[in-house]
C-alpha positions as CSV (number, residue, x, y, z in Angstrom):
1,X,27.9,1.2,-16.1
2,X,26.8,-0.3,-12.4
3,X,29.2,-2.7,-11.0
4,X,28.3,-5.1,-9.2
5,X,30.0,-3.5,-5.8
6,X,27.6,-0.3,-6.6
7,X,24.6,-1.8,-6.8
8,X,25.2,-4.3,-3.9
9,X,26.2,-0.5,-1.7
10,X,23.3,0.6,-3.0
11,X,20.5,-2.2,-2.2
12,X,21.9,-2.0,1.2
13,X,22.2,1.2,1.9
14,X,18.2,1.6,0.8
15,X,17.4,-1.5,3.2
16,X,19.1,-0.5,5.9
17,X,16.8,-0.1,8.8
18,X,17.9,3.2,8.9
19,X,16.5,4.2,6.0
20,X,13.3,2.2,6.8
21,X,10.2,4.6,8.0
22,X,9.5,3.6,11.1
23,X,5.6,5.8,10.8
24,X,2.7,4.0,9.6
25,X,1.6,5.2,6.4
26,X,-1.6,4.8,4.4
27,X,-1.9,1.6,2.2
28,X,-5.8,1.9,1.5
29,X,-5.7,2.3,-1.9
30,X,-3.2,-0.4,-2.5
31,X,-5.6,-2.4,0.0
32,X,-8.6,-1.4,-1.6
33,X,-7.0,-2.7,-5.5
34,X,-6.4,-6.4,-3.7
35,X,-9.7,-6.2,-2.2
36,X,-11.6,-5.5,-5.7
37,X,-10.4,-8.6,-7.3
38,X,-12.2,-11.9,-6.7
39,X,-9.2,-14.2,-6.9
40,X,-7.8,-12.2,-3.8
41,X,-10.9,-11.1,-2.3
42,X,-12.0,-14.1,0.3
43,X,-8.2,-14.0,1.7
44,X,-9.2,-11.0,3.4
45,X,-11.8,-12.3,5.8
46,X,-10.0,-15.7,6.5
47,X,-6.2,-15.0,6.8
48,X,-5.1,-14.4,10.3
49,X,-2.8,-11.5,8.7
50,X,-1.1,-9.8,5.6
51,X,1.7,-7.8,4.5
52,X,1.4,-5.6,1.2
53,X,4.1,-3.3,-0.5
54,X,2.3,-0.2,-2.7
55,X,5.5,-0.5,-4.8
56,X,8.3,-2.6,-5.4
57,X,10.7,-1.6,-7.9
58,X,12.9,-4.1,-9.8
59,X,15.8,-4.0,-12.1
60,X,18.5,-5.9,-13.8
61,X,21.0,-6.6,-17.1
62,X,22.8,-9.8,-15.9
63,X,22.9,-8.8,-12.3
64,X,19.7,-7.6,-11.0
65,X,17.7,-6.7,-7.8
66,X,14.7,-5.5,-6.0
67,X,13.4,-3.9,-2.9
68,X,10.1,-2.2,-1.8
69,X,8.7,-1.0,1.7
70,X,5.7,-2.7,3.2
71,X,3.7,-2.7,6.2
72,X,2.4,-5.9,7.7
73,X,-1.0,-6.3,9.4
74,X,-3.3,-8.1,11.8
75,X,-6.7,-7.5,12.4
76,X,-6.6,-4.3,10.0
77,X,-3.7,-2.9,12.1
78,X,-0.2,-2.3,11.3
79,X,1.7,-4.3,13.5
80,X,5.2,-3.4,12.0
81,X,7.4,-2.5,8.5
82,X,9.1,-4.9,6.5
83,X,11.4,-4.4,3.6
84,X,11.9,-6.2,1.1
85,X,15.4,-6.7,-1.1
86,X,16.1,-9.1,-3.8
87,X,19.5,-9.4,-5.1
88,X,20.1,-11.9,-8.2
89,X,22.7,-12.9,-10.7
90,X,21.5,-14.7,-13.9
91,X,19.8,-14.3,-17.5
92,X,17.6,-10.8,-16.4
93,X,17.0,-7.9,-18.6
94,X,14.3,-4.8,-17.7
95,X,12.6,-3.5,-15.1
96,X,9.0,-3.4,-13.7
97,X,7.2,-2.1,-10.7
98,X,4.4,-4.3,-9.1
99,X,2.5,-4.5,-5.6
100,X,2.3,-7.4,-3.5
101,X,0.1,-8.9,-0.7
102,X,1.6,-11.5,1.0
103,X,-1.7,-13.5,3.5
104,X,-0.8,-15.2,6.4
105,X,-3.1,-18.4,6.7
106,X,-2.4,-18.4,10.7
107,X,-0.6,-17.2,13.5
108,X,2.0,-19.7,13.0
109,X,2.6,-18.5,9.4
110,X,2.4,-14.9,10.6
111,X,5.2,-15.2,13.5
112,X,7.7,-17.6,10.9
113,X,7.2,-14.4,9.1
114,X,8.1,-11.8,11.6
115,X,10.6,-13.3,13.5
116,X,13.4,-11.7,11.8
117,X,14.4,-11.9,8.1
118,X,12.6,-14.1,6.0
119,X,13.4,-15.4,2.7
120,X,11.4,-17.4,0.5
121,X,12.6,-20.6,-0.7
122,X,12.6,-22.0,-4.2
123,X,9.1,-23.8,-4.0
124,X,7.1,-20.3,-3.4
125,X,5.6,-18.8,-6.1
126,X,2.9,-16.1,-6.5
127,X,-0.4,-15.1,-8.6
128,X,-0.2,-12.3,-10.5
129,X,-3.2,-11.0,-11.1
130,X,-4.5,-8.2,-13.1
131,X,-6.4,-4.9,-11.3
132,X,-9.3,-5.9,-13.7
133,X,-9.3,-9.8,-12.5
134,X,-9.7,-10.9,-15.7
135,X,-7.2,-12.7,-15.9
136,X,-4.1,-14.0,-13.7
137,X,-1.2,-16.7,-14.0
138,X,0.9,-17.9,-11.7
139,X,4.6,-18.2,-11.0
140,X,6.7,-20.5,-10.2
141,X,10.4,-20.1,-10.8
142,X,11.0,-18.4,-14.2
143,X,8.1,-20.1,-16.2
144,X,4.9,-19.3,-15.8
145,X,1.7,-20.6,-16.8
146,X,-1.4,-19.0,-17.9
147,X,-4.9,-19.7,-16.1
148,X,-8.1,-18.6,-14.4
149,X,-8.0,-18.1,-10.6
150,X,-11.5,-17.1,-8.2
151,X,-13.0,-20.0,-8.2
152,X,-12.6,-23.4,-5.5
153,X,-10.2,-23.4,-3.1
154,X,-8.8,-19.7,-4.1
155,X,-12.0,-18.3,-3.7
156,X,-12.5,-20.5,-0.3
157,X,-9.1,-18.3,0.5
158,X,-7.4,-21.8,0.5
159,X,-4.6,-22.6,-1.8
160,X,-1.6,-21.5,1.1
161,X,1.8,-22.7,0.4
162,X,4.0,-23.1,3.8
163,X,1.3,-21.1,5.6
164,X,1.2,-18.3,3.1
165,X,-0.5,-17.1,-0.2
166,X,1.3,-14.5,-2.2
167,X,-0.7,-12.0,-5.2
168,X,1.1,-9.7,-7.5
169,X,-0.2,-7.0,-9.6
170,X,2.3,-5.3,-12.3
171,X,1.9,-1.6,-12.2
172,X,4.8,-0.8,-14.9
173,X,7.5,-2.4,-16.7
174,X,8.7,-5.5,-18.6
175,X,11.4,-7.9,-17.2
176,X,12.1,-11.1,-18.5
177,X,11.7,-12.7,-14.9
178,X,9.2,-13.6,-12.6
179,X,10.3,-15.4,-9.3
180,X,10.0,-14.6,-5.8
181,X,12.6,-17.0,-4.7
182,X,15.2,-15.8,-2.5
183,X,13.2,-12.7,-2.2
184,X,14.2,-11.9,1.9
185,X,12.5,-9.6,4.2
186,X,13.4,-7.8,7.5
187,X,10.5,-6.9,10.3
188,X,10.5,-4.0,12.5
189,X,7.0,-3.8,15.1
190,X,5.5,-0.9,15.5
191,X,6.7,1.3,18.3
């Protein structure tokens, strides 16, 4: 059994920035998953950046958590790393792997997000979506709620809460949990 010490060691021994790759690695077929799915599609030619994390792995019985390595971008180029962690205490139970794109609706929205470490705040909430786009659902909180996505303002690439629209796609897993509050991530720039 995990205590609660271990896995606290552990999450931030992995998101240390010492453990963080500082080399630019390549995303495109993450990228190129987001960009085949019309919900997610038309953020790509009007948001003024993105970050997106190939895998983020996530965890818990009672006490759970969550952390994956990302790279964030402007213009198509990686202007820096970010990691993300995710520790939480309350009714959990599984695991699941998923990618996210996080869009940045402007410059504004991009620097709030790289200025240090961020953390979402109870009001966000994402779209999962699925690789085939035929369906999606959004979060918010714990409960979520089943609908179509791709067409109005999502497909204008509108839809931004606080400056920024966030996409999930499960790649593995079942939790009983879907939130991205308190989620918090660090920023390193490119050297």
């Amino acid at each position: 059994m995990i205590s609660l010490r271990g896995l606290l060691a552990t999450m931030l021994l992995v998101t240390s920035p010492l453990a963080m790759s500082q080399e630019v690695q390549d995303f495109s077929p993450t990228l190129e998953t987001f960009r085949q799915i019309p919900q997610v599609a038309p953020y790509f030619e009007t948001a003024y950046g993105y970050a997106v994390w190939r895998t983020i792995a996530r965890g818990g019985i009672g006490i759970g958590g969550a952390t994956g390595r990302g790279q964030v971008y402007v213009g198509g180029n990686v202007t820096g790393f970010s990691r993300l962690i995710d520790i939480s205490i309350g009714f959990q139970l599984g695991g699941q792997a998923y990618r996210q794109i996080i869009f940045f609706q402007n410059e504004a929205s991009y620097n709030e997000f790289t200025r240090g470490n961020y953390e979402f705040d109870a009001q966000a909430s994402a779209v999962a979506v699925t690789a085939s786009a035929q369906a999606s659902s959004g979060t918010q909180g714990s409960q979520a709620t089943a609908g179509a996505t791709g067409t109005g303002a999502a497909a204008a690439g509108g839809n931004y809460q606080a400056g920024m629209r966030i996409f999930t796609i499960a790649t593995g897993g079942l939790m009983y949990q879907a939130t991205i509050a308190g989620q918090k991530y660090s920023f390193t720039p490119v050297e």
